[in-house]
Backbone as CSV, one residue per row, in Angstrom:
resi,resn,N_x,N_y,N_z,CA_x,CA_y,CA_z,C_x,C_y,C_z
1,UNK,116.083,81.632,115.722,115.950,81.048,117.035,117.322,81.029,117.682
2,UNK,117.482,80.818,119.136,118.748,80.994,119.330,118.244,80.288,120.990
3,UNK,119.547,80.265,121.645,120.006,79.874,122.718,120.506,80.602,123.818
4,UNK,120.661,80.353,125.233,121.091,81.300,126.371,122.678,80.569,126.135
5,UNK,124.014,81.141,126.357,125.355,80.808,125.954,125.756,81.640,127.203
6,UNK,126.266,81.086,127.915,127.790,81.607,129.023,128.758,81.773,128.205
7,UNK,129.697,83.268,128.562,130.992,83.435,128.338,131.369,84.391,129.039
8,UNK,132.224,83.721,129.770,132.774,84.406,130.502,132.151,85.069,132.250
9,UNK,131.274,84.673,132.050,130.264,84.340,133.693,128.848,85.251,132.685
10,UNK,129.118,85.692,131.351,127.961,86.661,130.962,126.912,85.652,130.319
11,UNK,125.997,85.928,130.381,124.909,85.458,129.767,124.488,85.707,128.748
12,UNK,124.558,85.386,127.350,124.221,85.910,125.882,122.889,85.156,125.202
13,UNK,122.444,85.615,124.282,121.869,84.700,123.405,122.303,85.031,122.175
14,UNK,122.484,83.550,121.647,123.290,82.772,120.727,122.165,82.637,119.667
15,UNK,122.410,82.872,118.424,121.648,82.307,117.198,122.095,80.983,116.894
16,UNK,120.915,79.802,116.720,121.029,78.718,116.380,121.234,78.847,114.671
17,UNK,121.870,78.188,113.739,121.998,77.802,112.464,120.392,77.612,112.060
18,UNK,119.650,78.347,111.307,118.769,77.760,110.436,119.008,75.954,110.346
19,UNK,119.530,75.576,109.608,119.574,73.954,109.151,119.405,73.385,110.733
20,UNK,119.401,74.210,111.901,119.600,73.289,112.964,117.967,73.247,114.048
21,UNK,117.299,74.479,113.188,115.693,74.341,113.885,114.966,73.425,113.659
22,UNK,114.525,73.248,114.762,113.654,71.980,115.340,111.931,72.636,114.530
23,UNK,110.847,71.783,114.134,110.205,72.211,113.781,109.127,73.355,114.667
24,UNK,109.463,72.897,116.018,108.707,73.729,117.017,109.765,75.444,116.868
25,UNK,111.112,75.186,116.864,111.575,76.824,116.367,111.131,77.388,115.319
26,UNK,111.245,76.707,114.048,109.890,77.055,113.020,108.420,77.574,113.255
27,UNK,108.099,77.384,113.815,106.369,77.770,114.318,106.413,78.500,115.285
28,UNK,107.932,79.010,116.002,107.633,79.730,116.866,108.137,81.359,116.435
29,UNK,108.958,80.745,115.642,109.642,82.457,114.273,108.264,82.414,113.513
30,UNK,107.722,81.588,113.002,106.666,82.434,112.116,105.598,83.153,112.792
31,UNK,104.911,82.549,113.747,104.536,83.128,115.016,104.870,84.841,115.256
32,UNK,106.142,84.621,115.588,106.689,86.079,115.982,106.683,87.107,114.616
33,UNK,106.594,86.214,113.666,106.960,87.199,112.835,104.843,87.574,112.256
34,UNK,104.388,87.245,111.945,103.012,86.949,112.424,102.619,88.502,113.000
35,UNK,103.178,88.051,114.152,102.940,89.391,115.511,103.527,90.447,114.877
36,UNK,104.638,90.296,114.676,105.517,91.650,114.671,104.768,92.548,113.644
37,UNK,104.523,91.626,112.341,104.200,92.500,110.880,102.613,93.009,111.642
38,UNK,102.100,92.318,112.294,100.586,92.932,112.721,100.946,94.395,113.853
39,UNK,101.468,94.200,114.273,102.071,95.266,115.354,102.735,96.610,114.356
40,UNK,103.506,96.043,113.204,104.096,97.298,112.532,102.677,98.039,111.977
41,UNK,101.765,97.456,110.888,100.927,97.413,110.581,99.784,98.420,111.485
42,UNK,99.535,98.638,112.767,99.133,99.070,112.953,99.178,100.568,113.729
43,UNK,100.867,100.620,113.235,101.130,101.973,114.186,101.047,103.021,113.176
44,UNK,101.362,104.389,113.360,101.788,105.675,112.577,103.014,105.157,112.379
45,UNK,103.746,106.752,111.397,104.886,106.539,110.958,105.824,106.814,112.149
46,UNK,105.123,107.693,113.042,105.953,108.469,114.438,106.537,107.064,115.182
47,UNK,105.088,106.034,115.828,105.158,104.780,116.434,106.248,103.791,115.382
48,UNK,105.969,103.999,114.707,106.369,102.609,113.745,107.772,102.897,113.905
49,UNK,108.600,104.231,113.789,110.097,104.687,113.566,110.430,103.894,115.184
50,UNK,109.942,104.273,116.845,110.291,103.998,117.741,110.263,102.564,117.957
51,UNK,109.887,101.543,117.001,109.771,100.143,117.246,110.266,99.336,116.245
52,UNK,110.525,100.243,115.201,111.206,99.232,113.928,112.855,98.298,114.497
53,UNK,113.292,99.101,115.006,114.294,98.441,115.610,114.373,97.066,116.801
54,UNK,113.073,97.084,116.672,113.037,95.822,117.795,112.961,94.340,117.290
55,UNK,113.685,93.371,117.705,113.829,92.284,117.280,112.559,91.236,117.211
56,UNK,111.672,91.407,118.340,110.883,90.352,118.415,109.483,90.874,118.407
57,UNK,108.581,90.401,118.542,106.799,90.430,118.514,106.959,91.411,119.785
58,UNK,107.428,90.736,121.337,107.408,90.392,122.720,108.289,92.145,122.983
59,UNK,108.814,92.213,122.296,110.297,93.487,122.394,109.033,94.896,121.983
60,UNK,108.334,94.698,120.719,107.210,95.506,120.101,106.504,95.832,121.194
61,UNK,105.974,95.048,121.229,105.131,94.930,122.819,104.837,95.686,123.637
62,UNK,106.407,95.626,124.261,106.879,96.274,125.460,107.310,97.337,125.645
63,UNK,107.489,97.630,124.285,108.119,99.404,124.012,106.516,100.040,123.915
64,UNK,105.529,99.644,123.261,104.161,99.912,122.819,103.174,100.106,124.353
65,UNK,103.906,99.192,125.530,102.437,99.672,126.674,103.566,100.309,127.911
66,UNK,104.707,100.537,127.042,105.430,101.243,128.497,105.137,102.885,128.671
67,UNK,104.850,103.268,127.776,104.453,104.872,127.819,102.929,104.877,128.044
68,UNK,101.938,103.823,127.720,100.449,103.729,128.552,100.835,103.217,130.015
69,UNK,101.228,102.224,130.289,101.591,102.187,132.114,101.737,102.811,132.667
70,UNK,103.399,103.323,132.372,103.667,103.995,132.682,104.529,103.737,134.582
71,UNK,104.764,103.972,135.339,105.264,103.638,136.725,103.903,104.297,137.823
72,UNK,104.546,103.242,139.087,103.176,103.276,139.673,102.541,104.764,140.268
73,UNK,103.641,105.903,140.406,103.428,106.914,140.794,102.738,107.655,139.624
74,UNK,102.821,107.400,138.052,101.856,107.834,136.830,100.266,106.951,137.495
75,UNK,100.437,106.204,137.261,99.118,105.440,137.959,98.236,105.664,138.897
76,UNK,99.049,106.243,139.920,98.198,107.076,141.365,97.659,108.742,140.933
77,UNK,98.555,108.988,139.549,98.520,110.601,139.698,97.253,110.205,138.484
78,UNK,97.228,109.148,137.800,96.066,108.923,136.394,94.716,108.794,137.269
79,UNK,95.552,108.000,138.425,93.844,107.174,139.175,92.721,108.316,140.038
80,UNK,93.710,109.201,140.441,93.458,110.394,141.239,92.480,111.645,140.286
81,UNK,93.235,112.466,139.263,92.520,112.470,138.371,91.380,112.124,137.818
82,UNK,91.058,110.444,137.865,90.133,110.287,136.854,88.924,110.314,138.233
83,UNK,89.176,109.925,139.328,88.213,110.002,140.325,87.881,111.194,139.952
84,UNK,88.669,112.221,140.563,88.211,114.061,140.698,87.261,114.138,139.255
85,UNK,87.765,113.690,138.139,86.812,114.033,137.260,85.066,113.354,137.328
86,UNK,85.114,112.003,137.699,83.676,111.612,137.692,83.183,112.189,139.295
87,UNK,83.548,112.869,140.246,83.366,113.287,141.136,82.793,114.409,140.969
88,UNK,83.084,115.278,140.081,83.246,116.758,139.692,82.121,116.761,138.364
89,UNK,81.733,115.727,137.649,80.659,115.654,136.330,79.694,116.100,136.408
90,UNK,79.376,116.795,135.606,78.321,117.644,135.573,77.811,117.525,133.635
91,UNK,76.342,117.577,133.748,75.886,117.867,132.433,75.487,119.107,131.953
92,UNK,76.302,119.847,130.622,76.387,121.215,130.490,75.291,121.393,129.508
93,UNK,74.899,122.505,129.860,73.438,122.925,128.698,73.812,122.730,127.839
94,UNK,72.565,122.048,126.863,72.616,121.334,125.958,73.299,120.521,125.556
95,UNK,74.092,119.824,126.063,74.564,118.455,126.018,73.377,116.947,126.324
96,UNK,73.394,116.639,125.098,72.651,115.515,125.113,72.944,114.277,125.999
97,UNK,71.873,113.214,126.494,72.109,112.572,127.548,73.119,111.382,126.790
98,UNK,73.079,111.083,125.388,73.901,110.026,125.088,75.404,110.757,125.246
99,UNK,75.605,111.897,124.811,77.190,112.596,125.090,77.877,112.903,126.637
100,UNK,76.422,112.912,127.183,76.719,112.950,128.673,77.262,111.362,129.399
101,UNK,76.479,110.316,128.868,76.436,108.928,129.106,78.113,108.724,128.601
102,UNK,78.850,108.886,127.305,79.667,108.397,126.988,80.723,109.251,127.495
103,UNK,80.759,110.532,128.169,81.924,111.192,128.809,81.842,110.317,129.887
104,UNK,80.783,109.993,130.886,81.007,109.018,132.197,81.165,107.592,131.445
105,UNK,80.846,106.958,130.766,81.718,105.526,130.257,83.171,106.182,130.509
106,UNK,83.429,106.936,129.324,85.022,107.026,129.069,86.159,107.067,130.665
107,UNK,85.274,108.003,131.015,86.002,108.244,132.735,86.199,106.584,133.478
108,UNK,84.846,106.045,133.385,84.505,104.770,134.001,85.393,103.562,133.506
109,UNK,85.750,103.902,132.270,86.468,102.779,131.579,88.249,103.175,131.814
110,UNK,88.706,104.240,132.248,89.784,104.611,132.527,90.079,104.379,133.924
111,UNK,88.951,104.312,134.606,89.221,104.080,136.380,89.131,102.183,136.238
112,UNK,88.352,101.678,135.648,88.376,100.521,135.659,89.643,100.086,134.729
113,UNK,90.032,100.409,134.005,91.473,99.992,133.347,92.647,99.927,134.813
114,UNK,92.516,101.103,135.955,93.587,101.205,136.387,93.713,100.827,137.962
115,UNK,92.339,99.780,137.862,92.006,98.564,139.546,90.795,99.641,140.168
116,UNK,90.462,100.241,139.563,89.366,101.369,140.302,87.894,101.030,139.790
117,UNK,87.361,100.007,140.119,85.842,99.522,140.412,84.943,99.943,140.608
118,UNK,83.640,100.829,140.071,82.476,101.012,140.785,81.597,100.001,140.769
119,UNK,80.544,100.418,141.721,79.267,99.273,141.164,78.460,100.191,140.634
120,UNK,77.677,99.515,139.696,76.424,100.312,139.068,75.774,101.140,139.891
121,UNK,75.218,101.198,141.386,74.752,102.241,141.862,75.339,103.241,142.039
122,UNK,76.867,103.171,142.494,77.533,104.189,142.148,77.572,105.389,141.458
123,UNK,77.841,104.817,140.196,78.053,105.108,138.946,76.536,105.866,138.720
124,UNK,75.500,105.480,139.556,74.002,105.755,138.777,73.929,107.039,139.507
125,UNK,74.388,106.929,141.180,74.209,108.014,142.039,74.987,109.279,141.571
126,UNK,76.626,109.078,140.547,77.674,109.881,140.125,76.678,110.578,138.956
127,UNK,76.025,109.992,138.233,75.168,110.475,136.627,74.026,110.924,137.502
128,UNK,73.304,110.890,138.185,72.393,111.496,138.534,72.673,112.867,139.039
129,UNK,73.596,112.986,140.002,74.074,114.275,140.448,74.793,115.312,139.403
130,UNK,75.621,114.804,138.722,75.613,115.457,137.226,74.483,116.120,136.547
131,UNK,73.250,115.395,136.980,72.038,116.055,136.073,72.074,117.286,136.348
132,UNK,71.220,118.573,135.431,70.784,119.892,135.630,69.444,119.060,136.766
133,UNK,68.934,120.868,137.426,67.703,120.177,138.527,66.514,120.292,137.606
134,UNK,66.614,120.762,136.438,65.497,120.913,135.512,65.292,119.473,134.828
């Protein structure tokens, strides 16, 4: 646990002494540490090398959803995309209606991840036009 410390007009953080944590700094390191081992735990060896170096749960984190975010101009070019694709869906011979159903989820669940909303009729009018006319 540690502290915000001025020196010199800079702003640091300071490690507090073990013997000097309060029981709430206790519960808040095991906590983090809690997180962190669940976070290592669930990456590859590729992920796990780019985050081992990070100090906290919160640090893991943030290295882990900055390459899914990404900046807002990735976001317009993801959101754009995923429209054109459920715009453009079509069901290809012999493709079954449950494989057809879960390519429009997947699309649907990527536009809704990124503030892009349909309503169910939508969505019903987008899968219908997809159909073959047979």
């Amino acid at each position: 646990m540690g502290h915000l410390a001025i020196t010199d007009g800079v702003t640091h953080r300071k490690e507090k002494p073990r013997e000097e944590w309060t029981t709430e700094n206790k519960k808040k390191t095991n906590l983090d540490n809690v997180t962190k081992n669940i976070l290592y735990k669930m990456q590859d060896k590729v992920t796990f090398s780019k985050i081992k170096m990070c100090k906290t749960g919160k640090e893991i984190w943030e290295k882990l959803i900055q390459p899914c975010e990404g900046n807002e101009q990735t976001k317009e070019n993801k959101l754009s995309v995923d429209v054109q694709k459920l715009d453009n869906i079509k069901m290809k011979a012999g493709e079954s209606m449950h494989d057809y159903d879960e390519k429009i989820n997947d699309i649907i669940n990527e536009l809704n991840a990124l503030g892009n909303v349909y309503s169910n009729k939508e969505v019903t009018l987008k899968v219908v036009r997809g159909l073959p006319k047979e």
